[in-house]
N, C-alpha and C positions, 0 to 999 in steps of 0.2 A: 453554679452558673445559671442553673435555670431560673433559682428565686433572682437573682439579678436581671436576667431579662426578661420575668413575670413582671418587674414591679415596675424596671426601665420600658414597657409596651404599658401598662398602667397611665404611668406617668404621660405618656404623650395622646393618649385618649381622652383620659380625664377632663379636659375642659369641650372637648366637642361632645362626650357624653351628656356634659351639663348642658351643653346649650339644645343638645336633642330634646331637651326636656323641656323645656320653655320655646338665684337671688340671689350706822355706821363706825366702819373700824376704821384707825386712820392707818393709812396704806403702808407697811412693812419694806418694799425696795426702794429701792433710787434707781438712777442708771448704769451702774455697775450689778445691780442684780441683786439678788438676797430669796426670802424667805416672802412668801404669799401667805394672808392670812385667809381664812376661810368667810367668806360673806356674812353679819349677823340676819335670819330675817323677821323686818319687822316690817310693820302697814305702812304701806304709803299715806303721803298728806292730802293728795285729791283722789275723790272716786266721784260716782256722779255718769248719768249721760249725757252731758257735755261731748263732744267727741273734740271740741278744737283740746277742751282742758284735759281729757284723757291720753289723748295721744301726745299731748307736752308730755303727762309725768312720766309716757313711756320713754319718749327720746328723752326726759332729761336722768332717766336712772340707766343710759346707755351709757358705756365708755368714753372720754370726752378726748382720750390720750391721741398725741400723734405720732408715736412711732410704739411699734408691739414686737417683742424680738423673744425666740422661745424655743428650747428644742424640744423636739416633737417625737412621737413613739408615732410614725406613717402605716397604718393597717390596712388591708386589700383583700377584701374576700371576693368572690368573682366564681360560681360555680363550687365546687370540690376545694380550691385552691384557697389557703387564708396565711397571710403572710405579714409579718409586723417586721418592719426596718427603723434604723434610726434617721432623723433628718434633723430640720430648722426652717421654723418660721419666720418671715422677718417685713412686717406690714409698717406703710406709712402710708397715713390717712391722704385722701386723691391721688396720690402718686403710684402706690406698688402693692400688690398683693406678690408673697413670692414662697415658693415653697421647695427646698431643697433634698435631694433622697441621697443619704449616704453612711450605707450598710456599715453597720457595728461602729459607726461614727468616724472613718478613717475618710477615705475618699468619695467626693462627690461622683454620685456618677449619672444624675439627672437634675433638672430644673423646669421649674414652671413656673410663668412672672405671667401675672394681670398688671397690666398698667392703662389706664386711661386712653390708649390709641389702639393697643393692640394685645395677644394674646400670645406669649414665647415660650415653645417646648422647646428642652436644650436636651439632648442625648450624647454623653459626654464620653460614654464606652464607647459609641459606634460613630463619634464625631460628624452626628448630622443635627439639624434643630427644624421646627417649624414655628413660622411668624405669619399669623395673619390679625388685619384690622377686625373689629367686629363687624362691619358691615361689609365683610365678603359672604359670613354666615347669614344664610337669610332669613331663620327662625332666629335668630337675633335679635336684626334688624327689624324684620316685622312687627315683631312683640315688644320691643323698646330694651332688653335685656343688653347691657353694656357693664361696663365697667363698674358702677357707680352700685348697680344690684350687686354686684357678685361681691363688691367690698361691703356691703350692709350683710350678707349673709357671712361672710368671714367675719365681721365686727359682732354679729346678734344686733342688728338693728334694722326697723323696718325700711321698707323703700316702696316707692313707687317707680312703676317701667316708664324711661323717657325724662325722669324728674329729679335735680340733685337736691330737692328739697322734700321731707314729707309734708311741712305745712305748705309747700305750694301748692299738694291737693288733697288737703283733709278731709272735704266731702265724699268724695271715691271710696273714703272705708266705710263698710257696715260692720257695727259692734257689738257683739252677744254675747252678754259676760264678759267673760276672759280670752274671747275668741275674735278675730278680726279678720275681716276679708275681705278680696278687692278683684274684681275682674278688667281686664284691660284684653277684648277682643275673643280672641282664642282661649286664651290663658285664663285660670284664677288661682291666687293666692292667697293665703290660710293662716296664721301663724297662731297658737297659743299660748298665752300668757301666762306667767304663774300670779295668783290671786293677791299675794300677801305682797310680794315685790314690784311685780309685777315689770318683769324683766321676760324675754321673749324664751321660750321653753322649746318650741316647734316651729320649723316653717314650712310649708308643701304650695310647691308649684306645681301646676296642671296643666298639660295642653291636651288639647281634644281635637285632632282630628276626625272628619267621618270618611276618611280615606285609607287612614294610616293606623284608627286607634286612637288610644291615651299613654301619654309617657306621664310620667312623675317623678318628680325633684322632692326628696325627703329630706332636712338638715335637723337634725336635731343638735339640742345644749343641755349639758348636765356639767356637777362638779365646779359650781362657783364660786370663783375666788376675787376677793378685793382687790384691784386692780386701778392702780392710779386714782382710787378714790371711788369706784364704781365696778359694782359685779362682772364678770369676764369669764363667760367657761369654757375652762382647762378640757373639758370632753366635747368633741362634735361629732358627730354619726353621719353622713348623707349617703344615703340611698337615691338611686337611680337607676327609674325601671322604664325599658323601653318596650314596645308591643310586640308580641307572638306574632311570628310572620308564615304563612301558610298551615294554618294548625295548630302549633306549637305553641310553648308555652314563656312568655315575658321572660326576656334578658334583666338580669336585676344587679350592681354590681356595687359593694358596699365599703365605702371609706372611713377611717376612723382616723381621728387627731385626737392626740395625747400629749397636750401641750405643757411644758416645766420650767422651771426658772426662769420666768418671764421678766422682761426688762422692759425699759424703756429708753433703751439704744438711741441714737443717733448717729452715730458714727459708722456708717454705712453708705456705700455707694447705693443710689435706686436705680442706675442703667447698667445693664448687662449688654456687656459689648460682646457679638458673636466673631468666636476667630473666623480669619478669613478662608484657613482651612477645611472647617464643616460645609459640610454638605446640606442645599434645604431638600426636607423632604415634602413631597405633594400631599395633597388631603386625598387621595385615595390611597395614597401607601399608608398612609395612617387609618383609612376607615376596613382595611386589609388585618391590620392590627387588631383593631377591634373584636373582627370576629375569631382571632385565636383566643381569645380570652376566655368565652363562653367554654 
């Protein structure tokens, strides 16, 4: 019972973590599913410091798919505690980020949906959930971080804060090699490329308070697989570390997805309807959560 309600308090922190923070082979499945083959790599066709043509070849060696459906090996390190559960990812491009936690693969017993208005924890053992828009979070809202970011960092593709396009501001990035960067205010973001692909490897958000410190957003991508016709990695890491508060030393809390038999589903609802049932829970009950975890 504990690792379930380690991972069920996990699960309903996770997205207000993040926001403290502030993001060829021919392809092997169909929609029923199958076998991934592994990425070949070879040089991309444009290099150059061009930055509009640079950053085309990076968005056009991104994923183009619109539905990504995958079960997942859900990992949670947090302190002392490291805990790996079974779940399922199940994304459709503007509409749904959604990630479901269900131990040894039998029953659901938490949920988390990004969708384009709002952000749904679902606690399914203690039949309560939390729903808020992005712009009740005001380190959100301030830094332009919505919906649109947080699915370029689940897809491995750039984004700008505020903008559902990257060429709507290609000037904003500075480009150093293999490395790109972009500041918007408070905030800057970092991502590094790999050379030869040149497919997104890293991505680090920053904010800098001089009140409160630096939090950090860490996503990292390894483990590429051909996916609908374009590299997709099966591994993602994010680290998120928030500031030592009298003394002490950064909260740092680390997620791992282990994503398998990826499809490209459609046969899925994207609204989760919450029974009428559940109970919602306030954002301090959940910022209460938080600090059990440490």
């Amino acid at each position: 019972m504990r690792t379930i309600h380690f991972v069920k308090t996990a699960l309903l922190v996770l997205p207000l973590l993040l926001a403290s923070c502030g993001s060829k082979t021919k392809i092997m499945t169909d929609n029923k599913g199958g076998d991934v083959t592994n990425v070949p790599t070879t040089s991309p066709s444009v290099k150059g410091t061009d930055n509009a043509a640079y950053l085309r070849q990076v968005t056009n060696n991104a994923s183009t798919a619109t539905n990504l459906v995958a079960s997942i090996d859900f990992n949670l390190k947090s302190g002392k505690k490291d805990i790996t559960v079974d779940g399922k990812i199940s994304m459709r491009r503007d509409q749904v980020v959604r990630i479901q936690i269900s131990p040894m693969g039998l029953v659901e017993v938490g949920r988390m949906e990004f969708t384009p208005d709002s952000v749904l924890i679902m606690d399914r053992m203690h039949k309560q959930y939390l729903k808020s828009s992005y712009d009740q979070v005001s380190f959100l809202k301030n830094n332009g971080i919505d919906f649109y970011a947080l699915q370029a960092l689940f897809w491995n593709q750039l984004f700008v804060p505020g903008e559902r396009q990257v060429a709507n501001a290609v000037s904003r990035f500075d480009i150093d090699g293999s490395n790109l960067s972009l500041t918007a205010g408070k905030m800057n973001y970092q991502w590094t490329l790999d050379k030869q692909v040149e497919h997104i490897l890293a991505a680090v958000a920053t904010y800098a308070s001089s009140k409160n410190g630096t939090s950090r957003l860490e996503w990292g991508y390894s483990d590429f697989k051909n996916f609908s016709g374009k590299p997709f990695p099966a591994q993602q890491k994010i680290k998120i570390v928030t500031p030592a508060k009298s003394g002490g030393t950064p909260k740092e809390l680390n997620v791992g997805l282990t994503m398998k038999n990826f499809k490209t589903d459609s046969s899925w609802d994207t609204v989760t309807k919450v029974p009428s049932k559940y109970k919602p829970v306030k954002l301090e009950d959940v910022i209460n959560q938080i600090m059990k975890l440490q």
